[in-house]
C-alpha positions in Angstrom: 105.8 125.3 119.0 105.2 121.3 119.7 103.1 122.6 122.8 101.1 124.9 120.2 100.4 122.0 117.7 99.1 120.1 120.0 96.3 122.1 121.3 95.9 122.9 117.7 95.4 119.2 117.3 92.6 119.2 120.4 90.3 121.2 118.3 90.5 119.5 114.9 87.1 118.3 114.4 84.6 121.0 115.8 81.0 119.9 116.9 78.6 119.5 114.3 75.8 121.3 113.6 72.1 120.2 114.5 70.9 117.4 112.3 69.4 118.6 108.9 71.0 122.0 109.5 73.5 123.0 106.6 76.5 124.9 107.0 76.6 126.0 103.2 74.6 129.6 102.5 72.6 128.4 99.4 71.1 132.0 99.7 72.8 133.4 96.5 72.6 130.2 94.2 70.0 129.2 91.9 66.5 127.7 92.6 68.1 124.0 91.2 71.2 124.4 92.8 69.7 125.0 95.8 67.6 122.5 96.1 70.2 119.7 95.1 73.0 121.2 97.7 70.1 121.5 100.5 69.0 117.5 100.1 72.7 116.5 99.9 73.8 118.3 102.9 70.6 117.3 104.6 71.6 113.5 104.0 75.1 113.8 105.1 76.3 112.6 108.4 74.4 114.1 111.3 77.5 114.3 113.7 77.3 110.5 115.0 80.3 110.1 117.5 82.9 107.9 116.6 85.3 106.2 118.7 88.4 106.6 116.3 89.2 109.5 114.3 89.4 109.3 110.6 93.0 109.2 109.3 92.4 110.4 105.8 90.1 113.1 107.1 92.8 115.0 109.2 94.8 114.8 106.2 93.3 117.8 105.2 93.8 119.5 108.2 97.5 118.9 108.6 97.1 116.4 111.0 99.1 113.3 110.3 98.8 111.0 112.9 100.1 107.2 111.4 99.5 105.5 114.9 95.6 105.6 113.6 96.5 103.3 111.0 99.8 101.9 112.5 100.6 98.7 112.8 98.4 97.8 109.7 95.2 96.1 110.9 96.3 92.9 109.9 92.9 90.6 109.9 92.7 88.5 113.8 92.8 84.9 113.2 89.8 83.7 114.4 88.5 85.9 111.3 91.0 84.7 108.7 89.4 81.2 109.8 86.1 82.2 109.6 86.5 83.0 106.0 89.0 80.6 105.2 87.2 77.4 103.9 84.3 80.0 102.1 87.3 81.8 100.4 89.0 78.5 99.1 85.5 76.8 98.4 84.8 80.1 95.8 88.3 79.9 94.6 87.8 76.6 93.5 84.2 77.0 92.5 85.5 79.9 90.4 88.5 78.5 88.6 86.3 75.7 87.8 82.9 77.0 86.6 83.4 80.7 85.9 84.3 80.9 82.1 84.6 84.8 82.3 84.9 84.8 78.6 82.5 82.3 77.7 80.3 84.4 80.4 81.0 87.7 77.6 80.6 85.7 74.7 77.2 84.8 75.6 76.2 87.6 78.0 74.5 85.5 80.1 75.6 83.8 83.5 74.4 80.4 83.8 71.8 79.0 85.7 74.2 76.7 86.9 76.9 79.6 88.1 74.2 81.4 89.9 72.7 78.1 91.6 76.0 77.2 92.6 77.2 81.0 94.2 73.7 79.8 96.1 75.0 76.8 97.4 78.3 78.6 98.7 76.1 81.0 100.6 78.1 83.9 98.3 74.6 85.9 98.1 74.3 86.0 102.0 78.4 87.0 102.9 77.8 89.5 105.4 74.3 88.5 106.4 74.2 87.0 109.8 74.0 83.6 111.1 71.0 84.3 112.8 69.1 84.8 109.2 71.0 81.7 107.7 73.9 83.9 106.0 77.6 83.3 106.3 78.2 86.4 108.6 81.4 87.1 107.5 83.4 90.5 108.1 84.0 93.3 105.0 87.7 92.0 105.3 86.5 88.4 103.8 83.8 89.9 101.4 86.4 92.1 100.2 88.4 89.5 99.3 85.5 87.4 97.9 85.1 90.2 95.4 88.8 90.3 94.3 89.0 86.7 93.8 85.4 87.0 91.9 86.2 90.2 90.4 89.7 88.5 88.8 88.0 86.5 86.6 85.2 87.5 85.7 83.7 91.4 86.6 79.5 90.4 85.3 79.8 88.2 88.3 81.0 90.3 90.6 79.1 92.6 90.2 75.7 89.9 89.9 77.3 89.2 93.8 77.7 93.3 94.7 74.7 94.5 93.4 73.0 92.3 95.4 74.3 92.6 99.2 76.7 95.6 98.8 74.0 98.4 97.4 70.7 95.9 97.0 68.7 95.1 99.9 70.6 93.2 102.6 72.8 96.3 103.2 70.7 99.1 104.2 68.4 96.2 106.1 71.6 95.6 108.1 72.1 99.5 109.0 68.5 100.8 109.2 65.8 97.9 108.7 63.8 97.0 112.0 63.6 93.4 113.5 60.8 92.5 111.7 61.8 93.5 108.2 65.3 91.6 109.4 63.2 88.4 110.1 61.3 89.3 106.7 63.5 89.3 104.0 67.0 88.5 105.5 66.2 84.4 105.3 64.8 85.1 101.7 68.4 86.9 100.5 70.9 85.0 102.1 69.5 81.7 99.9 69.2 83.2 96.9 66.7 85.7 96.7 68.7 88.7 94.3 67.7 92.2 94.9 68.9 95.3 93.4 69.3 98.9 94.0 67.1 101.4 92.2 67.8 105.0 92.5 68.6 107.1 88.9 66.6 107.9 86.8 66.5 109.4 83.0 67.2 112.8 84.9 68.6 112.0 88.1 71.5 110.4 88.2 74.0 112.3 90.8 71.5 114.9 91.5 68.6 113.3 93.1 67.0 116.5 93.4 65.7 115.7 90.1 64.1 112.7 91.3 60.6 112.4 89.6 59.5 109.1 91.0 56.8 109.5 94.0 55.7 107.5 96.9 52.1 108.9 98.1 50.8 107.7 101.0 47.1 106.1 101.5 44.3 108.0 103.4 44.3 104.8 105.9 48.7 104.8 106.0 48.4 101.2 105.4 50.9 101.7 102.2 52.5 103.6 99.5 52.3 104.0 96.2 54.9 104.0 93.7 54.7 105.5 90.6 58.3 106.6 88.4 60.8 104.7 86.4 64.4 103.5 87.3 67.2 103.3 85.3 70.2 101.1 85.7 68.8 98.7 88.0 71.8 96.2 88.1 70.6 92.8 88.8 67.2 94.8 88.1 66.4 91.9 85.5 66.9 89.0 87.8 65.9 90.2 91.0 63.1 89.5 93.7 63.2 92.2 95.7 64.4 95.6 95.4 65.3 98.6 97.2 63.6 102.0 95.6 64.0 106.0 96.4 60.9 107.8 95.8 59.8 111.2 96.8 57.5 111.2 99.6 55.8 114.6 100.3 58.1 117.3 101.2 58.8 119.5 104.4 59.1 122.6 105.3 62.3 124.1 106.1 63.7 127.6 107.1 60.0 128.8 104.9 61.1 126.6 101.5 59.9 123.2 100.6 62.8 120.5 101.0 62.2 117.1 98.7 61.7 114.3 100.9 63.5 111.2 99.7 62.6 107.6 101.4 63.8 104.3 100.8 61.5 101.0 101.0 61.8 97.4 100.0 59.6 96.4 96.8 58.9 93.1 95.7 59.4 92.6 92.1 56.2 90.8 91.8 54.0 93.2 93.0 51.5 94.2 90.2 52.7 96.9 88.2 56.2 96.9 88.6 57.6 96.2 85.0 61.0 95.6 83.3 61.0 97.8 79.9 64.4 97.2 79.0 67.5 95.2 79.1 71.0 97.5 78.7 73.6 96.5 76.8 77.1 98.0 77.5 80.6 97.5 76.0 81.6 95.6 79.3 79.9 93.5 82.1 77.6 92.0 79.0 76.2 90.0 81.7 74.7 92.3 84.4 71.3 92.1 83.7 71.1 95.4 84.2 67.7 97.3 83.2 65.0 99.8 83.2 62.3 99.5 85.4 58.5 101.0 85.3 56.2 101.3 88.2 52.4 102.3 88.0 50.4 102.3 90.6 52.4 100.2 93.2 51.2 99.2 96.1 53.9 99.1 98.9 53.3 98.0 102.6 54.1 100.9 104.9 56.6 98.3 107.0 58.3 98.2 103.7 59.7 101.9 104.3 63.1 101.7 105.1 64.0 104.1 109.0 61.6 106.9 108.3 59.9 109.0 106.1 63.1 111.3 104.2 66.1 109.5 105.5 66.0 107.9 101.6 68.9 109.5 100.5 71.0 109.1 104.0 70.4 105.4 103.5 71.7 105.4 100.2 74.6 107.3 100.9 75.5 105.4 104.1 74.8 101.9 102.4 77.5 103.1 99.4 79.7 104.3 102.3 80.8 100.4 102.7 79.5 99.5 99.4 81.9 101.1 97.2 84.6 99.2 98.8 83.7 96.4 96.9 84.5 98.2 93.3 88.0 98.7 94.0 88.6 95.4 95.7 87.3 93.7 92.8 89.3 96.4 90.4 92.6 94.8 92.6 91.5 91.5 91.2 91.7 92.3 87.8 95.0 94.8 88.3 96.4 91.2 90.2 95.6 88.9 87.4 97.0 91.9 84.4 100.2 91.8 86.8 101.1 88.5 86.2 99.9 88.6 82.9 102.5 91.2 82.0 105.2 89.8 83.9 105.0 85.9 82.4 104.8 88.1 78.7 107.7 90.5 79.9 109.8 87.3 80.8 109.5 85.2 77.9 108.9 87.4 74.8 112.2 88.5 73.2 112.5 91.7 70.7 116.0 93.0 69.7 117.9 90.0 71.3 116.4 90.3 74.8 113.3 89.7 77.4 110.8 93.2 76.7 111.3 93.0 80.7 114.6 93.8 80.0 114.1 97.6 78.1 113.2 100.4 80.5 110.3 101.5 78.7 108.8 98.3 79.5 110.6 97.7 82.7 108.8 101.4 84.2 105.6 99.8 83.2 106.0 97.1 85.1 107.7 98.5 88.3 104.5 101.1 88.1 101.9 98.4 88.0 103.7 95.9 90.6 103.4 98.9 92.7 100.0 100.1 92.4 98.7 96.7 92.9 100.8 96.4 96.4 98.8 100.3 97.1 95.5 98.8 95.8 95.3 95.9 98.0 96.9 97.8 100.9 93.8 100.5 100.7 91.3 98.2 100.4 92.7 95.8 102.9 93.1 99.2 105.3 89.5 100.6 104.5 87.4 97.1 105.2 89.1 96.7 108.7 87.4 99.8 109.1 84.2 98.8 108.6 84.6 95.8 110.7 85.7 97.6 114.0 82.5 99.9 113.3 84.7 102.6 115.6 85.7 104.9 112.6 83.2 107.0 110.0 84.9 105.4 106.9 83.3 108.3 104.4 86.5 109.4 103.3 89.0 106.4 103.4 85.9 104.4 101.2 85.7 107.5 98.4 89.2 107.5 98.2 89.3 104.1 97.9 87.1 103.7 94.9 88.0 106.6 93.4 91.9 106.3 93.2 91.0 102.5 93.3 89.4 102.3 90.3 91.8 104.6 88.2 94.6 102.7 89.5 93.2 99.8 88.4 92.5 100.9 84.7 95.7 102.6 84.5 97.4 99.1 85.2 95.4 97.1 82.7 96.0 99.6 79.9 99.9 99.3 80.9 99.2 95.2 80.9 97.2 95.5 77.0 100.4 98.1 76.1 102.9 95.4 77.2 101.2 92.5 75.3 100.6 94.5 71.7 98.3 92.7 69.2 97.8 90.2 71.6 96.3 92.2 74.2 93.9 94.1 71.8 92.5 90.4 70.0 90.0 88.9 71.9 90.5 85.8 74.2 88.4 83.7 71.7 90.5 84.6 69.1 93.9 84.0 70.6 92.5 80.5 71.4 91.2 79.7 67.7 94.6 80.6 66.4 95.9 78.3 68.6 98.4 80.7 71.1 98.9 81.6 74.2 95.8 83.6 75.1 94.6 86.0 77.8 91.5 87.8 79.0 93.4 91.5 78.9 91.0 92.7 76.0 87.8 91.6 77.9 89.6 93.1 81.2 89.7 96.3 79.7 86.4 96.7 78.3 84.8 95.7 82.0 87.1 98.5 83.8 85.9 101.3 82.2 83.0 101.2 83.8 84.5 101.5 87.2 85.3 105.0 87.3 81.6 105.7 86.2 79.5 104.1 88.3 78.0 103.5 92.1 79.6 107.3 92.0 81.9 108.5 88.8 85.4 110.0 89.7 84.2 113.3 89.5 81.5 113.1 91.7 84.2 111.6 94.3 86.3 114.2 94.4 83.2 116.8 94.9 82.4 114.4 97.7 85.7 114.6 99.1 86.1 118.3 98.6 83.4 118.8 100.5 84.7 117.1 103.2 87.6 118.5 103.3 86.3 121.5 103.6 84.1 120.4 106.3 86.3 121.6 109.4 86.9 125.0 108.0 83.0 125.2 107.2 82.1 124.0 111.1 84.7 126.7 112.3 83.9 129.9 109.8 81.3 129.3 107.7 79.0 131.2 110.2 81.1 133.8 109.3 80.2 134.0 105.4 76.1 133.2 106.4 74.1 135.8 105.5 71.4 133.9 106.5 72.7 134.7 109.9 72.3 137.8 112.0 75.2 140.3 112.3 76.1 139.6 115.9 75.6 135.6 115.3 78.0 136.3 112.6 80.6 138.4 114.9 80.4 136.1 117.3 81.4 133.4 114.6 84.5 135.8 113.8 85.6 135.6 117.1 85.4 131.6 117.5 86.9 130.8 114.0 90.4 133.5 115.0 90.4 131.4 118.8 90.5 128.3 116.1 93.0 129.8 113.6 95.4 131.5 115.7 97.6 128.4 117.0 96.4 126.2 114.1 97.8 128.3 111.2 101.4 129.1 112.9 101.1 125.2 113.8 100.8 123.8 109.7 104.4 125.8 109.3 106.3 123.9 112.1 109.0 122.1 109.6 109.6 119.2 112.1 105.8 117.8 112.7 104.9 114.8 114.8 104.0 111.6 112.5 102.6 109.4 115.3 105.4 106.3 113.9 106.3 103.9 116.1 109.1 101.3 114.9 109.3 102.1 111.1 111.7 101.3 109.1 114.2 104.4 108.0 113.4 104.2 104.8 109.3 104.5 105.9 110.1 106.8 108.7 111.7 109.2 105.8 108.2 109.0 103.8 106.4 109.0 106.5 107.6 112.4 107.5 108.0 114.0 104.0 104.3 112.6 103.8 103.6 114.9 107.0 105.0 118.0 106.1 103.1 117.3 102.5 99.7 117.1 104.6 100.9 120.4 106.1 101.5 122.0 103.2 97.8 120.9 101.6 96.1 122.1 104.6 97.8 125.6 104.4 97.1 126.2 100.9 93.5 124.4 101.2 92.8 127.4 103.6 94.4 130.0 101.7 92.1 128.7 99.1 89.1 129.0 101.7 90.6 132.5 102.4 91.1 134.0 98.6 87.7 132.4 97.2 85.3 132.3 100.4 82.1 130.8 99.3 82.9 130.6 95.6 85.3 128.0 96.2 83.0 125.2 95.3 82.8 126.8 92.3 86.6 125.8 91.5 86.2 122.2 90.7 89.1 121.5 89.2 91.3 123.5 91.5 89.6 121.1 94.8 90.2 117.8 92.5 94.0 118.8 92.9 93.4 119.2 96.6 91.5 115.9 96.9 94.2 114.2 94.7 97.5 115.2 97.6 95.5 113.7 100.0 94.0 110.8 98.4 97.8 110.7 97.1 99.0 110.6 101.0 96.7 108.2 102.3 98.1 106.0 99.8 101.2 106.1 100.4 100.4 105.6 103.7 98.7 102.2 103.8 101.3 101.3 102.1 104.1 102.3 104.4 101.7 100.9 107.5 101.0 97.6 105.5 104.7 97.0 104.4 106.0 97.6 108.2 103.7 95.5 109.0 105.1 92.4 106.4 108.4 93.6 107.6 107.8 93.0 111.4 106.2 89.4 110.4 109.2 88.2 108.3 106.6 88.1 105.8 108.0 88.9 102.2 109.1 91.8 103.9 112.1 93.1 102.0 109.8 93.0 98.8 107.5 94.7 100.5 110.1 97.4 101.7 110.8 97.9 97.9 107.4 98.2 96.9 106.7 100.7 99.6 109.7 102.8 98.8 108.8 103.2 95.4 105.1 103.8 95.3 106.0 106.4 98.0 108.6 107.9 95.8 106.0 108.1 92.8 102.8 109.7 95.4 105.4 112.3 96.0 106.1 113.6 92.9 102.4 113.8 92.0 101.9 115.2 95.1 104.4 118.0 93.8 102.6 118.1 90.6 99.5 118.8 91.8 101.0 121.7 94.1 102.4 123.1 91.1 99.0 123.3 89.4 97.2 125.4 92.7 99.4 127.6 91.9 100.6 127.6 88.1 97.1 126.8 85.7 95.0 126.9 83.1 91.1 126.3 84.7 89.3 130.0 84.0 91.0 129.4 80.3 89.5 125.9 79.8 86.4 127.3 81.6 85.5 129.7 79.3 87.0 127.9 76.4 84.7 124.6 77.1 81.4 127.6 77.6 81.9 128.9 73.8 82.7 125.4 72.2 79.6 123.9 74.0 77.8 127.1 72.6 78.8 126.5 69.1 81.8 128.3 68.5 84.2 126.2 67.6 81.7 124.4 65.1 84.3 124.5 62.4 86.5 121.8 64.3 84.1 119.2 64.2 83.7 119.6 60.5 84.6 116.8 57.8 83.3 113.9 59.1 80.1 112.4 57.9 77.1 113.9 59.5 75.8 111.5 61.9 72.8 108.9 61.9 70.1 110.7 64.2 
């Protein structure tokens, strides 16, 4: 049976299919839905080769192989002293200059904060030397935006916006040598650029993308004509980078929408800021809406090629997500020792509130989740730096559990302080106590599940990519698109596929790749195997029952999404506490830590199972279709009618 696994294991990832080609028969779906599952799937990854398989990937298929991610890649010192005086110089610049609250108060960042991130060279991190920026890895930007992101989240994200999604990122990935020269120099000073891709009606579906890019008769430039809506940084930037619909193509006999990216100086006549947002949280993001008639962009300003918009959106948020949940690891770090300083020293009913369980769960909980946080995000930007792994997966799941994480452990920290968590910072410090930032903290999270891709949308992404082997293998099968004897010929591929992997995802002993774990993390590790086994098998009896429909099922592939998102987890935590272990590095904390998160993934992991099998969806379904008809009007009634 090992023998049989492993040549299971040989054919995990099939080929992929011919760039632009989609796997998905959109045949049977709706004009819109068509058209929005046709663009996506034409901007996903068009089968680069990577050097390194993706861990969190063969998750779904069963395949747990910890020696990807084993021993934790700890950071190499020559780059821990790369970033080493940068990383101190913010921290001080930070606990020094950055008044988060005063910075919310006023909802505005100072001149003086912005011109001195300049001086740090925080706005060129990860641009290179060569263009006068720090060139630092994602490991030490990461860890910029946690120390940024713990004290105040507006400037953050001033710092994010700007080289994570804004200009210098896609530049670095697609922009040409001369566009490099152009505009690197500019941002790496100073310069702050922004990202501008939704719209009133577009936000995750940018096939309802209005705003156009026509080309002149002479191809000298573009122009832009549309509006842009949460532009973050929109409101302070110089240069930008815009999607805009260029003029469409013809594929398989239906017009495709042709997305393209390009560079847009703010200055240029007839770009114009209509409005400054205001939100509950990040009161200082300059975030806005932004007009553009008649815009005349240089054609070198197009970003790689005529419809590769949306792929160099997609691949710039691949690594530019990662910066959410490091920054939400800040904040969960900072509500952490708030809660444990309160826990120790405020007494109810003749003891420390550390000391009663219903406190002391909380804070075992939240010590944990931080130690998960870090260890994911620590995990995911080593990734990026070796450049030999597609990071897709391990980067949604980071900000997506990331994020929630994070907001589940500052609720827990505002919970554990009462009153004084829910009064503002400015308050506490009038009155004259002991104050702390938890109400401000709270406000700013919410946001993170939301945007630069809401929660939801993650786990759609992540479905689909799941379901991306199973798709490569048999979706041939289900095309009606196809010919009968392409699709018979499918048939007999997908049963050469299935026929030792299936048999192989019962084997009750499976390999784990570990090497020199602890006992206690050599346990997990293979309870976490057989759980990837058991998600795989049920994921394809899912495939198997629903067949195409499946997408349909959102809620029942969110529970699919959440085992594995729940096993890599616990993962990088068992990897990154072996690691701590093997360096006499706080390592019996760590241990601890490790054992217990693992302990806690498990039995959501078993909840989750539970609801494939045991739920309520076509109920709520239907339910949710006749109360947003009206139905249900009745329970809405006695309130006052509303101000319209």
């Amino acid at each position: 049976m090992q023998e049989t696994e492993k040549a299971a294991m040989t054919t995990e990832t099939p080929s992929a299919p011919a760039a632009h080609e989609t796997v998905i028969d959109t045949t049977k779906m709706n004009e819109g839905k068509r058209k929005a599952l046709e663009l996506a799937e034409a901007s996903r990854d068009e089968g680069e080769s990577y050097v390194s398989p993706s861990f969190a990937g063969g998750l779904f298929m069963g395949h747990y192989d910890l020696s990807i991610i084993n021993p934790f890649p700890e950071q190499s010192p020559e780059d821990r002293a790369a970033g080493a005086e940068f990383l101190e110089q913010l921290g001080d610049f930070v606990a020094e200059h950055v008044d988060g609250d005063a910075i919310d108060r006023d909802e505005e960042i100072p001149d003086a904060v912005i011109d001195g991130l300049r001086e740090l060279g925080a706005f060129g991190i990860k641009i290179g030397t060569e263009y006068g920026g720090l060139g630092l890895s994602q490991t030490n930007y990461s860890k910029a935006a946690l120390l940024v992101g713990g004290e105040c989240a507006s400037t953050a994200a001033l710092i994010s916006a700007h080289q994570s999604i804004g200009v210098p990122q896609p530049l670095k990935l697609f922009g040409t040598p001369e566009q490099k020269q152009r505009f690197m120099p500019r941002l790496a000073k100073g310069a702050l650029s922004a990202f501008a891709l939704t719209e009133e009606e577009a936000g995750s579906d940018p096939a309802r993308m209005t705003t156009t890019a026509v080309k002149s008769e002479d191809g000298s430039h573009y122009v832009v004509n549309g509006e842009k809506l949460w532009c973050t940084n929109g409101n302070r930037a110089e240069l930008l980078v815009v999607m805009a619909l260029t003029e469409p193509k013809i594929v398989r006999g239906r017009e495709r929408p042709q997305i393209t990216a390009f560079v847009v100086e703010v200055d240029s006549p007839g770009v114009e800021i209509l409005h400054t947002c205001q939100f509950m949280g990040h009161k200082a993001i300059a975030n806005g809406v932004i007009r553009f008639t008649d815009v005349n962009v240089p054609a070198e300003n197009l970003i790689w090629a005529e419809g590769r918009g949306l792929k160099v959106a997609l691949s710039t948020l691949n690594t530019g997500r990662l910066t959410l949940p490091a920054a939400a690891t800040g904040v969960a770090k900072r509500c952490l020792r708030i809660t444990r300083e309160w826990a120790a020293k405020r007494e109810q009913w003749g003891a420390p509130i550390g000391e009663h369980a219903a406190v002391a769960d909380k804070i075992a909980r939240m010590a944990a989740t931080v130690f998960a946080m870090e260890s994911m995000v620590l995990l995911a930007s080593s990734l990026v730096d070796k450049g030999t792994a597609d990071v897709r997966i391990e980067s949604a799941m980071c900000k997506m559990w990331g994020c929630e994480a994070g907001w589940r452990v500052i609720n827990d920290c505002m919970q554990v302080r009462g009153g004084r968590g829910y009064e503002t910072e400015k308050s506490l410090q009038d009155r004259g106590v002991e104050f702390s930032p938890v109400e401000r903290f709270l406000r700013d999270a919410r946001i993170h599940t939301i945007f630069e891709g809401s929660s939801e949308i993650m786990r759609l992404l992540l479905a689909r990519e799941a379901l991306d082997p199973h798709l490569q293998v048999a979706g041939a099968v289900l095309d009606s698109r196809l010919p009968l004897g392409k699709r018979a010929a499918a048939a007999l591929k997908a049963g050469a596929f299935y026929a030792p992997w299936y048999p192989a995802r019962w084997w009750p002993f499976p390999t784990t790749g570990a090497r020199g774990l602890h006992p206690t993390l050599d346990a997990h590790a293979s309870r976490l195997a057989r759980a990837s086994q058991k998600l795989a098998r049920r994921l394809f009896h899912a495939m198997a029952r629903y067949g195409p429909a499946l997408e349909e099922h959102q809620v029942l592939l969110g529970r699919f999404v959440e085992i594995g998102t729940e096993i890599f987890a616990a993962s990088t935590t068992i990897t990154r506490a072996q690691g701590m272990i093997d360096r006499g590095e706080g390592g019996d904390e760590a241990l601890r830590l490790a054992d217990f998160f693992c302990r806690e993934a498990l039995k959501n992991i078993d909840l989750n199972h539970r609801g494939i099998s045991r739920n309520n969806d076509s109920m709520a379904y239907d339910l949710a279709q006749d109360v947003t008809a009206g139905k249900y009007a009745f329970a809405e009634a006695g309130t006052a009618h509303p101000r319209t």
